[in-house]
C-alpha positions in Angstrom: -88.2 68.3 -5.7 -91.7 66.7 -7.6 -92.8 69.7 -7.2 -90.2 71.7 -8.5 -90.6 68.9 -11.6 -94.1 69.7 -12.0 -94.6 73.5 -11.7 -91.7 73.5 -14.5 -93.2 71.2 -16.7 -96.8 73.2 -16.2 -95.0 76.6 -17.1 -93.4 75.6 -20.3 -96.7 73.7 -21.6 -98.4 76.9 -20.7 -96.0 78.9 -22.5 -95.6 76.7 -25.0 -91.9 76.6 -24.5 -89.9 73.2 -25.8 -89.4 70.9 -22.9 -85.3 71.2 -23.7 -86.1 75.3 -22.6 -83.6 75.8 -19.5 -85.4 75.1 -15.9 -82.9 78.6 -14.8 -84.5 81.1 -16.8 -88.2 79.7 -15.5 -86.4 80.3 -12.1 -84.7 83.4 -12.6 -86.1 86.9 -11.1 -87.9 89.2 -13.7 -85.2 91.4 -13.3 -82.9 89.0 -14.7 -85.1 88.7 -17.6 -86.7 85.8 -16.4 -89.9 84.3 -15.3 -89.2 84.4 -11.6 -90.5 81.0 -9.9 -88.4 80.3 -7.7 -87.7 76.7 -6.6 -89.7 75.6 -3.7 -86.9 73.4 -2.6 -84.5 76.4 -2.5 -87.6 78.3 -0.9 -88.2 75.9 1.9 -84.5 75.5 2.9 -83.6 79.1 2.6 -86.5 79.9 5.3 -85.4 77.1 7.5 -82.1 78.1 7.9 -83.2 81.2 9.0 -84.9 80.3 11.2 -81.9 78.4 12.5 -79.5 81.3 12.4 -82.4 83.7 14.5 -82.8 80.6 16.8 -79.2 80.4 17.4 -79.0 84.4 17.6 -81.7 84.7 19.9 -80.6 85.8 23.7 -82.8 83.7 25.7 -82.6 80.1 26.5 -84.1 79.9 23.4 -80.2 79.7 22.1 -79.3 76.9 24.5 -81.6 74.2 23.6 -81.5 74.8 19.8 -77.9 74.5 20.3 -78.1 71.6 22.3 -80.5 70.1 19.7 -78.2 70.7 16.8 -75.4 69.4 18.7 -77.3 66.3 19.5 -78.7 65.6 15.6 -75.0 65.9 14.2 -73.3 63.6 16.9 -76.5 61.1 16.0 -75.9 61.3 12.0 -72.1 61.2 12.9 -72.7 58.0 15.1 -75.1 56.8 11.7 -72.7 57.3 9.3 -69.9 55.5 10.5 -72.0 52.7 11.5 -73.6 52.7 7.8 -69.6 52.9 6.9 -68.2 49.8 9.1 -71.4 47.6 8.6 -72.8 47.5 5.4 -71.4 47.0 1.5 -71.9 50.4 -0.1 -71.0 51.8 -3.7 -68.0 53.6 -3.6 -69.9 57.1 -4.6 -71.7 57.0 -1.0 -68.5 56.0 1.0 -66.4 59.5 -0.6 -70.0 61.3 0.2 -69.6 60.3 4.0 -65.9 60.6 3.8 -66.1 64.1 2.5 -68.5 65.0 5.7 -66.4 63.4 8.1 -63.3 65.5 6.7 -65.6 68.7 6.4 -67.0 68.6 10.0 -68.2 72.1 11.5 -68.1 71.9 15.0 -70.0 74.5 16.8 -69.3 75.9 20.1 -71.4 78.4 22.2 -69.2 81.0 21.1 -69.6 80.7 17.7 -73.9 80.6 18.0 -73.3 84.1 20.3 -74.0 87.5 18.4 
């Protein structure tokens, strides 16, 4: 996200652009008529989840542990958030967040990871 900060802050000083000129149209494809630097946030997420998806694709046992994996990291941050929810005073903004996660849960089954 710094990073994201910085590369847009060096592009409009380049360009000589105001600093109030819209972080989008920096970001924006060429064909879109914009300067097309991407986000390296949006980048470095977009490649890790698919990675994910062809991890979770693949038809080796490859499948089963990243499965397993997954499973285990969202019963953990499950387990994490309802302690953080029971044990500590929070701002009300952070309770809905959890809330909303709890109530939005994807669970996945072996099925559902199979091509």
């Amino acid at each position: 996200m710094i990073w994201d900060n910085v590369i847009g802050r060096t592009i409009k000083h380049e360009l000589n652009f105001w600093n109030s000129t819209a972080t989008a149209m920096i970001r924006e494809d060429t064909s879109n008529y914009g300067l097309g630097a991407p986000s390296i946030s949006v980048e470095f997420h977009r490649r890790l989840a698919t990675a994910l998806t062809l991890s979770l694709e693949d038809p080796t046992r490859h499948r089963n542990v990243t499965f397993n994996l997954l499973n285990k990291q969202i019963a953990h941050l499950t387990d994490l958030s309802d302690s953080f929810l029971s044990t500590r005073e929070t701002d009300l903004h952070i309770k809905r967040l959890l809330d909303y996660s709890h109530a939005s849960y994807l669970e996945l089954t072996p099925a559902s990871c199979s091509s």
